[in-house]
C-alpha positions in Angstrom: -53.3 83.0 57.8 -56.6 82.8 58.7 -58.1 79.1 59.8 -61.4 78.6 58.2 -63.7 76.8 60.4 -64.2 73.3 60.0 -67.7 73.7 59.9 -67.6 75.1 57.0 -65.8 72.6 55.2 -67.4 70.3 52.5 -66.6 66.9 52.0 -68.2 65.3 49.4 -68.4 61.8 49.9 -67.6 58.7 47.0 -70.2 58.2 44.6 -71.6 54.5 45.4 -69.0 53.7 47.9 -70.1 53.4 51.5 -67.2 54.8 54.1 -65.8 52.0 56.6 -63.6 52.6 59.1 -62.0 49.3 59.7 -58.9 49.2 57.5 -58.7 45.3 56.7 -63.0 45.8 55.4 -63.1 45.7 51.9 -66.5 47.2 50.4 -68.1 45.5 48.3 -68.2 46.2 44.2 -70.8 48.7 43.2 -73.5 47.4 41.2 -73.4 49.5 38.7 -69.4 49.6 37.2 -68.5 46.1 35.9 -65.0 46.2 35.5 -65.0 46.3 39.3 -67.3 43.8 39.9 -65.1 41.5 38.2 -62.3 42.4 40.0 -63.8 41.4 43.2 -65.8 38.4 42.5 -62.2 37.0 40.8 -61.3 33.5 43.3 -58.0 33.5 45.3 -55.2 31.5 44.2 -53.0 30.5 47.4 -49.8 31.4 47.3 -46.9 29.0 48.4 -44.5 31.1 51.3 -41.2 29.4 49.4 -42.2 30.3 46.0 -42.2 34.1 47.1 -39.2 36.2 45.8 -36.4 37.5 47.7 -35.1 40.7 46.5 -31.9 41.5 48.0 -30.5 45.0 49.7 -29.7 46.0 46.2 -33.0 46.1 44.4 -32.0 42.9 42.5 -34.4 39.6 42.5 -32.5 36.1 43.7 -35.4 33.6 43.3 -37.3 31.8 45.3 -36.2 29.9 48.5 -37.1 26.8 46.6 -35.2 27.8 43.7 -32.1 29.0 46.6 -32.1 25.4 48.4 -32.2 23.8 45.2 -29.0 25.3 44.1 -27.3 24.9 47.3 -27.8 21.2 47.1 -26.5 20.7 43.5 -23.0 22.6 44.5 -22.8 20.8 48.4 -23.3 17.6 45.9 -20.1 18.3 43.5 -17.1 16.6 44.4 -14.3 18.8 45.1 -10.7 18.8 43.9 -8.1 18.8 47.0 -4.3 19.6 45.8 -2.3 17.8 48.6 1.0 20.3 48.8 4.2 18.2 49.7 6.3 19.8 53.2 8.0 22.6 52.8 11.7 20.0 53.4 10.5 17.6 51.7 10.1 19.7 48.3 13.7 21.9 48.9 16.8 20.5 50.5 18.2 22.5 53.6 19.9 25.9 51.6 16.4 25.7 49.6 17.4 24.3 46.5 15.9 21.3 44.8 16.8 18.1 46.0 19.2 15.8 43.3 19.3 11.9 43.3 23.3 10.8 43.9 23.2 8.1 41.3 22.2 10.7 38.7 25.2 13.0 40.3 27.7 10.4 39.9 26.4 9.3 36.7 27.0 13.2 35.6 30.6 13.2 37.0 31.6 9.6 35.0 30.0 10.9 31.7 32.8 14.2 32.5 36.1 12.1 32.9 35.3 10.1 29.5 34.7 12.8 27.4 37.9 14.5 29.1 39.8 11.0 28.5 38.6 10.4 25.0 39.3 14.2 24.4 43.4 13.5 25.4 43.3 10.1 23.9 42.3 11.5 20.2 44.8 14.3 20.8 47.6 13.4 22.0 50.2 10.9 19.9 50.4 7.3 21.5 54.4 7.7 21.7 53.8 11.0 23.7 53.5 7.9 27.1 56.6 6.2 26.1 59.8 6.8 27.0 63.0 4.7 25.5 65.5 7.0 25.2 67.3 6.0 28.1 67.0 2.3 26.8 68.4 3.4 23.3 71.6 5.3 24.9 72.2 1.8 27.3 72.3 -0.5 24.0 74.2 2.2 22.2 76.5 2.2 24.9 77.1 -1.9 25.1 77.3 -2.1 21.2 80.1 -0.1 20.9 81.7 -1.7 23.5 81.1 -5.4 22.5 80.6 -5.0 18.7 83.9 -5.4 16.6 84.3 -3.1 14.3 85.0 -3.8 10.5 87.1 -2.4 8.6 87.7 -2.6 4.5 90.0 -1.3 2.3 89.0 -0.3 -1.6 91.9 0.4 -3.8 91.8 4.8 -5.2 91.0 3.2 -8.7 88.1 1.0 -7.6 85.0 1.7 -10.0 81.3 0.0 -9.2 79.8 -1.5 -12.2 76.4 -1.5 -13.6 74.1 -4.6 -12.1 73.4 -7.1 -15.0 69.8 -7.8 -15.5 68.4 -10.6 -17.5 66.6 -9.5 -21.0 62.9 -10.4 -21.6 60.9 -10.3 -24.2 56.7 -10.2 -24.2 54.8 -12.5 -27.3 51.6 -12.6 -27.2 49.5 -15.8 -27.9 48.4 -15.0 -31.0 52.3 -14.1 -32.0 53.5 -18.0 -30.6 50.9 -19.5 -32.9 51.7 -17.6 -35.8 55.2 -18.7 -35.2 54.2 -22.4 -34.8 52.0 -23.2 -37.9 51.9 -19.6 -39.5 54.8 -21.6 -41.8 52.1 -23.9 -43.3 52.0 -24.2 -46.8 48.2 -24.9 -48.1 48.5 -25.2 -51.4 47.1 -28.7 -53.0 46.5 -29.5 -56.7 43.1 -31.3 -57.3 42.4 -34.8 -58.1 39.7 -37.1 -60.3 40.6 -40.6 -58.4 38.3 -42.2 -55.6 39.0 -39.6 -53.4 39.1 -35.9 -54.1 39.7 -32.7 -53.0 36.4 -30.7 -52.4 37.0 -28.3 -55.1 38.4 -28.9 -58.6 40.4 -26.4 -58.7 42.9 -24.8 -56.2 41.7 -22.6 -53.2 42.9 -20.6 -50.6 42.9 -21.5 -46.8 42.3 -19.3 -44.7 42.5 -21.3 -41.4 44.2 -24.9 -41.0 44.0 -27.2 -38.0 45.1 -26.9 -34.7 45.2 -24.5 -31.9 44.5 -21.4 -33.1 43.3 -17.7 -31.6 39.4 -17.8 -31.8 38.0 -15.8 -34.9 34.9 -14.8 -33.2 32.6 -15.5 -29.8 31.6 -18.7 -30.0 34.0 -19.9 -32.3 36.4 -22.7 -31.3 40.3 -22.0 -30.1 41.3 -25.7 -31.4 40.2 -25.8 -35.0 38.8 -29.3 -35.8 38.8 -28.7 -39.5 40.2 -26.8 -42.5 38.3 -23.5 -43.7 38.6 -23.2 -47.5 37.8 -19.9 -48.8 37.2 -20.4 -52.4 34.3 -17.6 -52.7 30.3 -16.9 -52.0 28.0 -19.3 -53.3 31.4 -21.5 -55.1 29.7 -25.0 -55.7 31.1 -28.2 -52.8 31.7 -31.5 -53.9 31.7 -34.9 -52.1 35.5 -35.8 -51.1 34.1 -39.8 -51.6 31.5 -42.0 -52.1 29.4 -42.5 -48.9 25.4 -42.0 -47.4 24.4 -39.1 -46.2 23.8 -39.5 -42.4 22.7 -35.7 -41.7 21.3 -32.9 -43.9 20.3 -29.5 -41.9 20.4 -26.1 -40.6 21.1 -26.2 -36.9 23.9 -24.9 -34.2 27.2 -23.2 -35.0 27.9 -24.8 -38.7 24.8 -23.6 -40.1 23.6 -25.4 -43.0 25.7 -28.5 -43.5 26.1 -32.0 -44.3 27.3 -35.6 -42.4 28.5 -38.1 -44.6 30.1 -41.8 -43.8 32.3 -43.5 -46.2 34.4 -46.7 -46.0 37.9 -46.0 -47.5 40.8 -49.0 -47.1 38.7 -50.7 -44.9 37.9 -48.0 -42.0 35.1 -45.6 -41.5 35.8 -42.3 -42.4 33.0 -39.8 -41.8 33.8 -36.1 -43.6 31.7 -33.1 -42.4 30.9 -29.4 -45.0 30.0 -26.7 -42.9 28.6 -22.9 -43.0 27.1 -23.7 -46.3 23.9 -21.2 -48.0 20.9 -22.1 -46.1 18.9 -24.9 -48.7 21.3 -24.6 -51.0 22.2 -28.5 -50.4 20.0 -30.8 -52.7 20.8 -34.4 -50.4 18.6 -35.7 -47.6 19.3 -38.0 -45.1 19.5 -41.8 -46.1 20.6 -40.7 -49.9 23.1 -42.2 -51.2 26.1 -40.0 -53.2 29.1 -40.6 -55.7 32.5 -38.6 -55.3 32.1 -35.7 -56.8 28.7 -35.3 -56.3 27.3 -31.6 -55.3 26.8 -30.7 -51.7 26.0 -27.4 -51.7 27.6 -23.9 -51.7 30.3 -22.2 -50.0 28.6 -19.7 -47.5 28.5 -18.3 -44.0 25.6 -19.6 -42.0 26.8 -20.6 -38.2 29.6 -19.2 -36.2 30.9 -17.5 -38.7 32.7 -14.4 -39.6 33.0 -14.8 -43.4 32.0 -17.7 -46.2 33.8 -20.3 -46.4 33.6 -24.1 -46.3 34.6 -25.9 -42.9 35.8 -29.3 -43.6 36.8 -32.3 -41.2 37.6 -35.6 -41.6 37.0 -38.3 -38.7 38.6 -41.7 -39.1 37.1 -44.8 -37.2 35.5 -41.7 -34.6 39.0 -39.7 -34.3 39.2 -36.2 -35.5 42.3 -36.0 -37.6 43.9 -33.0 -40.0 42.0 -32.7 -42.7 44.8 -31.1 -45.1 47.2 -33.9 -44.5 44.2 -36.5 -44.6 43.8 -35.4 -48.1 47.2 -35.3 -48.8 47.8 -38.7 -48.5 45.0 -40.1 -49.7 43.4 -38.1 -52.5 45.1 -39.1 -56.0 44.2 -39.4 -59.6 
């Protein structure tokens, strides 16, 4: 190739830019092109040497050396968790295995007899430990020898006879009293003299005094009175003169009537109970005749049916009623 002479080479020089041969001159900024005018007359900002980046062998940016020191203080600050390991022989025993407390050993072995001694004790029978059979032989042995022997002699015709045994018999409470005053006869004829039955006519009874089995709860087992059962609603009559000392409707005889007389000299008070609520016409303080009405046969109280209840007390002692009547009502 041919060389072409240097002379004849044209270089055409920068339009408004004067050449310089000193690398580190910068021209100025042509007059005429403004955008680099304003690049040069810009101030300089210094630049801190620590605030530089560091770019690593790798192409990748760190941070600055401030930022780098920084960081190394905040992790040199941290406190740091030490794990203190225990000796090799302290944590295994010679052969490597872990080491076991004795007390928890023994403790291990004990808890192993009792459950094998509790397991033999629920087992096996007590008498299984005891042994008597060489005892039993020895007394055996002495009895015959000491003990007499008895003999008896029981004729071919010999028979045993039956045991005797006593006979007995069960009655029942309600059977004894039946037997005891079930053989009562209440039968009475009426009277029109100073003292009177409470009924003109005859009635039955259905219950007399005495000990008795008890008709209902709350009824009485020693009857105080005489239960005349004439009918519902049959009309009562006073036994005797007298004053009426109580006319109500209260506790087990219902509607009834108190009344106090004086017959032969003693005070006799005679009681009507279980009467028709209001259907006696006396008050208390009034003053009646024998054979005067108080009231009508019914079943108010302790009660299982109507009836009148009638009792007789002389000089404050409760006496039979029937026999009462017997010996003193006449014509």
């Amino acid at each position: 190739m041919a060389e072409l002479p240097v002379d004849s080479i044209a270089v055409e020089e920068p339009v408004g830019v004067a050449p310089s041969l000193a690398d580190d001159t910068v021209s100025s900024a042509p007059a005429d092109d403004p955008f680099l005018l304003s690049l040069f007359s810009a101030p300089e900002s210094p630049v801190h040497p620590e605030a530089i980046p560091i770019v690593s062998g790798k192409g990748r940016v760190k941070g600055s050396r401030r930022v780098e020191r920084t960081e190394r203080r905040r992790v040199a600050a941290e406190p740091k968790l030490r794990v203190k390991k225990l000796p090799r022989s302290k944590r295994t025993g010679a052969a490597g295995s872990p080491k076991r407390n004795p007390a928890s050993t023994l403790l291990s072995i004990g808890a192993m007899l009792f459950s094998g001694a509790l397991l033999v004790g629920t087992t096996v029978p007590a008498n299984a430990f005891i042994t008597f059979a060489s005892e039993t032989s020895s007394v055996e042995q002495v009895s015959a020898k000491t003990a007499p022997v008895q003999t008896a002699e029981v004729a071919a015709d010999a028979t045993v006879g039956a045991a005797a045994r006593d006979a007995f018999t069960v009655t029942s409470y309600a059977e004894v009293l039946r037997a005891k005053y079930g053989t009562r006869v209440y039968t009475f004829a009426p009277t029109s003299g100073a003292v009177r039955w409470p009924f003109p006519y005859a009635t039955p009874i259905s219950s007399g005094y005495g000990d008795r089995v008890a008709p209902c709860r709350g009824c009485s087992s020693h009857h105080n009175g005489v239960d005349f059962t004439p009918g519902s609603g049959t009309p009562i009559y006073a036994i005797a003169d007298g004053v009426v000392t109580a006319s109500e409707f209260s506790g087990s005889f219902g509607q009834h009537v108190y009344l106090d007389h004086v017959i032969d000299g003693k005070k006799v008070e005679s009681i009507y109970g279980h009467m028709i609520g209001g259907s006696s016409p006396l008050v208390t303080g009034q003053t009646v005749k024998v054979g005067d009405l108080i009231g009508l046969v019914g079943s108010t109280g302790a009660s299982t049916g109507a009836h009148l209840h009638l009792e007789v007390h002389v000089d404050g002692v409760v006496l039979d009623p029937f026999a009462w009547l017997q010996a003193n009502a006449s014509n």
